[in-house]
C-alpha positions in Angstrom: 153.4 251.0 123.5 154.7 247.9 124.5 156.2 244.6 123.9 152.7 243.1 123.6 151.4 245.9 121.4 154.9 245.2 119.4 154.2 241.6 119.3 150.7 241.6 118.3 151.0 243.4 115.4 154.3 241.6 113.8 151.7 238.5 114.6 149.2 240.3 112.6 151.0 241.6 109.7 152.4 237.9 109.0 149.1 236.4 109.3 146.4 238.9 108.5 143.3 238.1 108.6 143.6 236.4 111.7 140.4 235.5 113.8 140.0 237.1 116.9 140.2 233.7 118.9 143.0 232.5 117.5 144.5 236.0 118.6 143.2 235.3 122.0 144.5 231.7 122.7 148.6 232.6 121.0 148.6 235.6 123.3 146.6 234.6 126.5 144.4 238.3 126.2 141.1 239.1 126.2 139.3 240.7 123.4 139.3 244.4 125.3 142.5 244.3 125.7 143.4 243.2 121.8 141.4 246.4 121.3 143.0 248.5 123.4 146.4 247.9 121.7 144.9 247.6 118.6 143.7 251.6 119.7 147.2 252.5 120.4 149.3 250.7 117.5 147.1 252.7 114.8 147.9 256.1 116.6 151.1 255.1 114.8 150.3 253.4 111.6 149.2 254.9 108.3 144.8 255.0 107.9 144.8 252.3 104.9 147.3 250.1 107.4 145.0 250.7 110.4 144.4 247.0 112.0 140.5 247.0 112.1 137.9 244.2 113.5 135.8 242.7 110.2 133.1 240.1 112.4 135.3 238.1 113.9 138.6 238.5 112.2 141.8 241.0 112.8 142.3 242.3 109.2 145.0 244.8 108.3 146.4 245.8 104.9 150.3 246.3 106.8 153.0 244.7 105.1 156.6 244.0 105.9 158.1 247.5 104.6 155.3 249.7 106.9 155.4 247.1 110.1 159.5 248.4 109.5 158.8 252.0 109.2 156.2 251.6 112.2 158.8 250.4 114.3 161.2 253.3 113.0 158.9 256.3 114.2 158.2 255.2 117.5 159.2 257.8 120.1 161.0 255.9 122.5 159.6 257.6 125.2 156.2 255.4 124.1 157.8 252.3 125.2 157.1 250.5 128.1 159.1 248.3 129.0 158.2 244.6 131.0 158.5 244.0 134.4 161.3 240.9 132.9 163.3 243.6 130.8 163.1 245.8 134.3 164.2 242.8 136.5 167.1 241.8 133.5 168.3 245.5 133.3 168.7 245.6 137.2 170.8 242.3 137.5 173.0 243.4 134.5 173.6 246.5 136.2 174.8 250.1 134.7 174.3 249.4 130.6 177.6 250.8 128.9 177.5 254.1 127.2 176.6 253.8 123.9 177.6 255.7 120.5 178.2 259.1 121.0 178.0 258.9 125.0 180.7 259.3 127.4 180.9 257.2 130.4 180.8 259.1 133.3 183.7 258.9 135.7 183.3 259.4 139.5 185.8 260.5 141.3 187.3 257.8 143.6 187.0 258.5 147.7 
């Protein structure tokens, strides 16, 4: 999973059907690839909100309340992240600890 696949189906979900080549052009993929992702997202999704190919249109029956509960069960283990949120992460540096972490301390030399 990642920010494309994320992408692709909020795109979907607001604008379902969509055709295929319309798909294409916004998102600068070819048709494989929209079906590779398409692949993964509905390892995630309920069957009747599986995103499915119809001719040549992207139909899905997801609405706003599953794409939320979607995005709520993804393991985050499953996301990949971009080579930009790598690069952005690495010139921010260390992130700060977040709720119910403890910085860790080292000892000064």
């Amino acid at each position: 999973m990642n920010s494309f696949d994320l992408s692709l189906l909020k795109y979907i979900q607001e604008h379902s059907p969509v055709l295929i080549e319309d798909v294409t052009s916004r998102f600068g993929k070819t048709t494989s690839t929209l079906k590779r992702s398409m692949k993964e997202i509905n390892e995630f999704l309920e069957p009747d909100c599986h995103l499915h190919i119809d001719g040549q249109w992207i139909v899905t029956a997801i609405g706003y309340r599953e794409y939320i509960a979607f995005l709520e069960q993804i393991p985050f283990n499953r996301y990949i992240t971009t080579a930009d949120e790598r690069i952005k992460r690495s010139q921010r540096g260390a992130m700060p600890a977040g709720r119910g972490e403890q910085k860790r301390v080292l000892p000064q030399v």
